[in-house]
BAVO-800415 format. One line per 8 residues: number of its first residue (from 1); their letters; for each residue x, y, z of C-alpha. Coordinates in Angstrom, 1 decimal. Example, Ala and Ser with C-alpha at 12.3 -4.5 7.8 and 13.67 -1.06 7.14 Angstrom:
# BAVO-800415
1	AS	12.3 -4.5 7.8; 13.7 -1.1 7.1
***
This chain:
# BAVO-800415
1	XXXXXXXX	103.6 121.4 195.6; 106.9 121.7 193.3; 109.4 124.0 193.9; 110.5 126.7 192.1; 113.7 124.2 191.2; 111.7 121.7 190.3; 109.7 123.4 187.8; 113.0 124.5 186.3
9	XXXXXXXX	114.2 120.6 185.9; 111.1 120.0 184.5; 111.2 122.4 181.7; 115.0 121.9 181.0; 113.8 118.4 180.5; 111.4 119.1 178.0; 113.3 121.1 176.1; 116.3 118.5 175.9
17	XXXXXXXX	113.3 116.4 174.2; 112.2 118.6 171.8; 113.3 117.4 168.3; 116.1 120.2 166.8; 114.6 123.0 164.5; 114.8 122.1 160.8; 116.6 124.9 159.1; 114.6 126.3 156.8
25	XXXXXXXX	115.4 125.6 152.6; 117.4 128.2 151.1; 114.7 130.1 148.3; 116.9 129.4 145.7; 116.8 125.5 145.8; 113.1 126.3 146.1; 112.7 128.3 143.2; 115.3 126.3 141.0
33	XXXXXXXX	117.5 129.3 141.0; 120.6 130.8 141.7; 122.3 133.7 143.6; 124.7 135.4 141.3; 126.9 138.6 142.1; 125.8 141.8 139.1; 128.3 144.1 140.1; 125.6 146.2 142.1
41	XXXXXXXX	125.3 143.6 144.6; 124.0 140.0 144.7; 120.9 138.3 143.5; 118.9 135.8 142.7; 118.3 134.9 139.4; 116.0 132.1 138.0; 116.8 131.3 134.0; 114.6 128.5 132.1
49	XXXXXXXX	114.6 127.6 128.2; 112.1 126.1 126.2; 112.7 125.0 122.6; 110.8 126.9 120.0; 108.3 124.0 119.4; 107.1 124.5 122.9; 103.8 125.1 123.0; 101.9 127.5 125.9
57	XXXXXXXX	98.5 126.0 125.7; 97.9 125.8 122.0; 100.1 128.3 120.2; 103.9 126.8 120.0; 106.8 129.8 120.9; 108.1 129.9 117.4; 105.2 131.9 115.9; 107.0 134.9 117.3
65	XXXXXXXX	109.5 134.6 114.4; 106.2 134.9 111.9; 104.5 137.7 113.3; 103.5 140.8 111.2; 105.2 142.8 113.9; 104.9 146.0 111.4; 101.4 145.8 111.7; 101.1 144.9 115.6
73	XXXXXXXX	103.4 148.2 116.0; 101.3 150.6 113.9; 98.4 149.4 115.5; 100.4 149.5 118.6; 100.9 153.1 117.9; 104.9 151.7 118.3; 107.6 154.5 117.2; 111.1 153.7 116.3
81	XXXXXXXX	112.1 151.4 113.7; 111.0 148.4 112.9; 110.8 145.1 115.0; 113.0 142.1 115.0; 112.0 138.8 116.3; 115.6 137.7 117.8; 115.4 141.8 119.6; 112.4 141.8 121.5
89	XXXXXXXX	112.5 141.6 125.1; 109.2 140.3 126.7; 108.8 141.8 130.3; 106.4 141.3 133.3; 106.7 142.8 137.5; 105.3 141.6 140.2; 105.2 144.5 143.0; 104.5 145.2 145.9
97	XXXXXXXX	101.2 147.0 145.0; 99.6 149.0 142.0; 99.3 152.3 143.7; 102.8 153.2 141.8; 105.0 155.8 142.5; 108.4 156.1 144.5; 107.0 153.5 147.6; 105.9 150.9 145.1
105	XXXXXXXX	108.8 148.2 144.2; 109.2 145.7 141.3; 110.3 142.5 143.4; 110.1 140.0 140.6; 110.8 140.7 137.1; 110.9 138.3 134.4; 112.2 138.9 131.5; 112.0 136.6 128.0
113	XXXXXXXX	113.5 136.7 124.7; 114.7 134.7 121.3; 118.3 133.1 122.2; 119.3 130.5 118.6; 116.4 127.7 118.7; 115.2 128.5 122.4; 113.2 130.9 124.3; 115.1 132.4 127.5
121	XXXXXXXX	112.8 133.3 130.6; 114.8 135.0 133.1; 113.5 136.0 136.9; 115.0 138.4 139.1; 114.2 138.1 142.7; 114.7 140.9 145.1; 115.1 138.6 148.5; 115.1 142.2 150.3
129	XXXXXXXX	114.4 145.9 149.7; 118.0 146.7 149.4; 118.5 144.3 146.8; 117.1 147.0 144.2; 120.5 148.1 143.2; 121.3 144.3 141.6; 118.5 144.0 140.0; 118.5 147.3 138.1
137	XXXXXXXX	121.8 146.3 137.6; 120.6 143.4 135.9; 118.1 144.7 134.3; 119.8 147.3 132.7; 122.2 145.2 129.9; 118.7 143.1 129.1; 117.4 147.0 127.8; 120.1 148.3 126.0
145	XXXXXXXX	120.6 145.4 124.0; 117.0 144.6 123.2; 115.1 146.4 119.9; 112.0 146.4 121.6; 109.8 145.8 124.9; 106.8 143.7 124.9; 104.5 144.0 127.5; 100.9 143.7 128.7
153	XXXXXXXX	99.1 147.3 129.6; 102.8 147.7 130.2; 102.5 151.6 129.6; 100.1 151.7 132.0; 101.9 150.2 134.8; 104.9 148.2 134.1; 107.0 150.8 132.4; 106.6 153.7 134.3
161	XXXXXXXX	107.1 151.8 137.7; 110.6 150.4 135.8; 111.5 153.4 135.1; 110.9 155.2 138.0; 113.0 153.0 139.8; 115.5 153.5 137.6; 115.4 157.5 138.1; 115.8 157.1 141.6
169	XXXXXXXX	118.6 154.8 141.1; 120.4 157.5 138.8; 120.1 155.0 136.3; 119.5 156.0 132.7; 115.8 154.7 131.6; 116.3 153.9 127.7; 113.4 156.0 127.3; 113.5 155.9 123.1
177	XXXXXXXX	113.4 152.1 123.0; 110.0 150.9 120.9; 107.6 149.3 123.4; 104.7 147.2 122.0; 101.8 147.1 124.3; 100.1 143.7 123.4; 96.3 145.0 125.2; 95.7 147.7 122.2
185	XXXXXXXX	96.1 144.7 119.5; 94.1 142.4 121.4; 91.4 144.8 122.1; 90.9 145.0 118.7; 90.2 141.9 118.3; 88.7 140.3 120.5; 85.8 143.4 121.9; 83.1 141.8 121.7
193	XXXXXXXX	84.1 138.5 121.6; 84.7 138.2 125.2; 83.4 140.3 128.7; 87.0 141.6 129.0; 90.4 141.6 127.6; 92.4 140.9 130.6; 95.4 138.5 129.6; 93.9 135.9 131.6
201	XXXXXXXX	90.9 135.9 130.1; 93.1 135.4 126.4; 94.9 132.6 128.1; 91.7 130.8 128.7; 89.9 131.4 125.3; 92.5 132.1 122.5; 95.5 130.2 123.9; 93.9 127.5 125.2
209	XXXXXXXX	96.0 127.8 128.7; 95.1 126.6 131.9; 97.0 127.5 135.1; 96.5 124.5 137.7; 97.1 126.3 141.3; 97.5 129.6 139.7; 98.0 132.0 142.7; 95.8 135.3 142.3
217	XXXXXXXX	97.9 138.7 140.9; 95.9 140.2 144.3; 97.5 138.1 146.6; 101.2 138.8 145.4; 102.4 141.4 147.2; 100.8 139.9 150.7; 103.1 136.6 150.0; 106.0 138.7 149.1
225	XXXXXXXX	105.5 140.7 152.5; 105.0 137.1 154.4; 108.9 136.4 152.9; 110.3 139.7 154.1; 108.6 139.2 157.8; 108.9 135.2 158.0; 111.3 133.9 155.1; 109.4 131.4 154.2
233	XXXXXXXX	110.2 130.2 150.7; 107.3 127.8 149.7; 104.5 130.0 148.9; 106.7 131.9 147.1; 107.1 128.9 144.2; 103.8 129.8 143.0; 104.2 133.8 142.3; 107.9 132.4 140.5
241	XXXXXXXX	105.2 130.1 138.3; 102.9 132.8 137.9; 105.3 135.5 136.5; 107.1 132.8 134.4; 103.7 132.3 132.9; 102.9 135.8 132.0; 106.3 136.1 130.4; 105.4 132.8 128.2
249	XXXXXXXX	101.7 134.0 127.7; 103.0 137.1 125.8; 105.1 135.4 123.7; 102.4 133.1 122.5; 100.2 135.9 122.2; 102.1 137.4 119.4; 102.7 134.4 117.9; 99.3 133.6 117.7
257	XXXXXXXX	98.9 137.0 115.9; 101.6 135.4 113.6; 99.3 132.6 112.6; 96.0 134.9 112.6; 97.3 137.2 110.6; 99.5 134.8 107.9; 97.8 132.3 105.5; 93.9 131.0 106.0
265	XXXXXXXX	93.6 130.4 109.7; 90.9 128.7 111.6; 88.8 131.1 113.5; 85.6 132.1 114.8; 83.3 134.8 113.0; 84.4 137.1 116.0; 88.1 136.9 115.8; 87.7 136.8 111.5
273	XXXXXXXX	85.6 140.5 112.1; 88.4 141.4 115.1; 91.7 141.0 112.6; 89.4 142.9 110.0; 89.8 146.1 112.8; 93.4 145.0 113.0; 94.4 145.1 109.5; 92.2 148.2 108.4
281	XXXXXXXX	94.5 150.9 109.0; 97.1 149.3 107.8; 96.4 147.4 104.6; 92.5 148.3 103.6; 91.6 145.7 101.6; 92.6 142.7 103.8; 90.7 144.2 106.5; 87.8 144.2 104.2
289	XXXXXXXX	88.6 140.5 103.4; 88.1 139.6 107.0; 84.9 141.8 107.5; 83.3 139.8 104.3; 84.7 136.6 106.1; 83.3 137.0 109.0; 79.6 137.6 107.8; 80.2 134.4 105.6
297	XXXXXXXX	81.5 132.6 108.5; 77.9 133.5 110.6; 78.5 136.6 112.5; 76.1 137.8 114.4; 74.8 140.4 116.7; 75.9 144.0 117.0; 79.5 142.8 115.5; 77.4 141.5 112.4
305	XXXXXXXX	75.8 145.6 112.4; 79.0 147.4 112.8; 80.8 145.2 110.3; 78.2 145.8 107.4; 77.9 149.3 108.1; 82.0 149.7 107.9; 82.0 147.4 104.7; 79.0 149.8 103.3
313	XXXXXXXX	81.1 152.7 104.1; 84.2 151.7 102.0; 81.5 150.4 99.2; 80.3 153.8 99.2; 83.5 155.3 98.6; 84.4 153.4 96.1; 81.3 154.0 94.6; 80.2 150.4 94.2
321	XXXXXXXX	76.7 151.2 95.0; 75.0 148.0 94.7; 77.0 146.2 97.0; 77.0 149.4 99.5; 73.1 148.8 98.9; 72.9 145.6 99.9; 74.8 146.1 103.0; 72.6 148.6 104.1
329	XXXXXXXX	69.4 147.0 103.1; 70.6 143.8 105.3; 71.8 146.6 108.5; 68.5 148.1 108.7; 66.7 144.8 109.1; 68.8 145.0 112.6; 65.7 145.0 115.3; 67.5 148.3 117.4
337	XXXXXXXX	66.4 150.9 115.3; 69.7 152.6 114.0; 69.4 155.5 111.6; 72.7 155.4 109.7; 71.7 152.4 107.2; 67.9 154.2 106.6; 69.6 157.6 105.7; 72.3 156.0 103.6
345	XXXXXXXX	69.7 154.2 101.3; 67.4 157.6 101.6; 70.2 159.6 100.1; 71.5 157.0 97.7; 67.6 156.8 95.9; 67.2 160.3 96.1; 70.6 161.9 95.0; 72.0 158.9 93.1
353	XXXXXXXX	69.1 156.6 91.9; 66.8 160.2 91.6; 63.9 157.7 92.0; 61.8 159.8 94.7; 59.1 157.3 95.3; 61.7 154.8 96.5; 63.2 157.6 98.9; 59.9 158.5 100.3
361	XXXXXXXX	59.1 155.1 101.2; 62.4 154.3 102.8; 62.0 157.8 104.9; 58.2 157.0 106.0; 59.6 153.6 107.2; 62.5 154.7 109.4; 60.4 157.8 110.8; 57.5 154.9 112.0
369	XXXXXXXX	60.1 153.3 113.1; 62.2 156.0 115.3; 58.7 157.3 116.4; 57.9 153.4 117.9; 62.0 152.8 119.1; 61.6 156.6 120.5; 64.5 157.8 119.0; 65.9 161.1 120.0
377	XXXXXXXX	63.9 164.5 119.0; 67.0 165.5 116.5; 66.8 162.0 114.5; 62.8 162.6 114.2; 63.4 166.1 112.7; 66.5 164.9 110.5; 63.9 162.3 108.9; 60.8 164.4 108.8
385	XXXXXXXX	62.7 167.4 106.8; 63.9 165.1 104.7; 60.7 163.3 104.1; 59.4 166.8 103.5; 61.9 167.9 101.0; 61.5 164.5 99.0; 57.0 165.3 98.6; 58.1 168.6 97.2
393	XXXX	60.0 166.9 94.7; 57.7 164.6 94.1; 54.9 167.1 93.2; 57.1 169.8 91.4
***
């Protein structure tokens, strides 16, 4: 049996074999980055530019420059002045968690604008906690020169976390600065066209963007945590790609709008009936434009009913009865039973038209109808007080 000595010589002798440690590769040769000093302190700091022609999946970067960003804003609900192209400032986090509040940190943000004929995509990379300092720091210049955010539910999450952090910094948040929140826009187009309106879903469908080895938004703050803990800088590649994406993806996404909303675009009934919400509380009568598109184009579907009975509304106000007519004739033919298109015609024949007989028969048909779709007792009692009113008439 080997002594106590022996064992020693033997394991002395292994470890002399055991091939040196490989030193580990600094994150910034990883990441294609570098570690620069802002005055708060050091970090590091990825910058990338891509010409203007670049295109992110379909829709090239320079359609930023076209956009109707008056009309993105209003919808938008955007105050301040208006919006430059060469001033906006596209932003994106990743965090350490969506709960918010003071323990929830921004450990990547990337940041994107117009620079000449390029668009600049900037990361800043908090490689510990106590780097917060430097990356307000360089943060903060970005903001006060910029005539706008862009974000992504920004007001929702990315804003308030930015600024929070900058409160408990004692750094002034520019709290005034316009902030245009892309998900109101796009929800206004494209409900209904797709199950949600998340930006990955747009990527997918609208920009025509897929991310090969994507890592999931769930699993970011995990890998971020695996750095602090083990400093390993390879996983960390894929959340740099994944933020740099999101940055890109909401630059396309307006300039996408740019093309929509500019001269005769090529798109589906849905998206044709989604810029007519855009563009109706801003400029009426293109919104009406697109509405009239989009049936011509095929719509469908409970778009199809909600677009006739909006174009029949602003017929109606304009008093172009026939056409309001028509466009209520066509939405009743809808197999849900909806009221709103057999009341309109019911009121039209028997205060406009004064031809009773036509009233009465429109009346009986919807109350068969609700009675068989078992409408609600206050619909049945609308119609048959109505359809009462209208036989006195008749035999007066």
């Amino acid at each position: 049996m080997p002594s106590l000595d022996d064992l020693r010589r033997i394991i002395r002798r292994i470890e002399t074999r055991r091939p040196p440690r490989v030193a580990a590769e600094p994150i910034e040769r990883v990441v294609g980055g570098e570690v620069v000093d802002t005055g708060a302190g050091s970090l590091l700091v990825v910058r990338r530019e891509y010409p203007l022609a670049h295109r992110h999946g379909r829709v090239p970067l320079d359609g930023v420059r076209r956009a109707p960003l008056d009309v993105l804003a209003r919808v938008a609900r955007v105050e301040g002045d208006g919006l430059a192209a060469e001033r906006l400032l596209f932003l994106d986090t990743e965090t350490t968690g969506l709960a918010g509040g003071t323990g929830t940190y921004a450990f990547l943000v990337g940041a994107g604008w117009i620079e000449g004929d390029a668009f600049v995509v900037t990361q800043h990379f908090m490689r510990d906690l106590d780097e917060e300092p430097a990356l307000l720091a360089a943060l903060a210049p970005l903001l006060e020169r910029a005539g706008g955010v862009v974000t992504f539910n920004g007001s929702g999450f990315d804003l308030p976390l930015l600024e929070t952090r900058f409160v408990l910094a004692r750094r002034r948040w520019p709290a005034t600065l316009p902030h245009l929140d892309l998900l109101r826009p796009s929800r206004r187009v494209w409900t209904g066209c797709f199950d949600d309106c998340r930006l990955g879903t747009l990527e997918r469908d609208v920009l025509g963007l897929s991310r090969e080895e994507d890592v999931p938004g769930a699993l970011i703050p995990s890998l971020y945590f695996d750095w602090l803990r083990r400093r390993r800088a390879g996983p960390l590649a894929r959340v740099f790609a994944h933020n740099r994406d999101d940055v890109l993806s909401l630059a396309a996404l307006v300039g996408w709008f740019g093309v929509a909303l500019g001269e005769a675009p090529a798109l589906r009934a849905e998206e044709w009936a989604g810029l007519g919400r855009l563009w109706e509380p801003v400029d009426v009568d293109r919104g009406l434009g697109c509405y009239r598109v989009a049936l011509e184009a095929g719509l469908t579907g409970e778009m199809a009913h909600w677009v006739r009975l909006r174009l029949a509304w602003w017929e109606k106000r304009a008093a172009r009865w026939p056409t309001a007519c028509a466009l209520w004739d066509a939405a009743r033919q809808r197999q849900l039973f909806d009221p709103r298109p057999w009341e309109e015609l019911a009121k039209f024949h028997e205060h406009r038209a004064r031809d009773f007989a036509a009233a009465r028969a429109v009346v009986t048909d919807a109350l068969d109808l609700a009675r068989t779709a078992g409408a609600a007792e206050r619909v049945l009692d609308a119609f048959a007080y109505r359809l009462a009113r209208i036989e006195r008439r008749l035999t007066t």
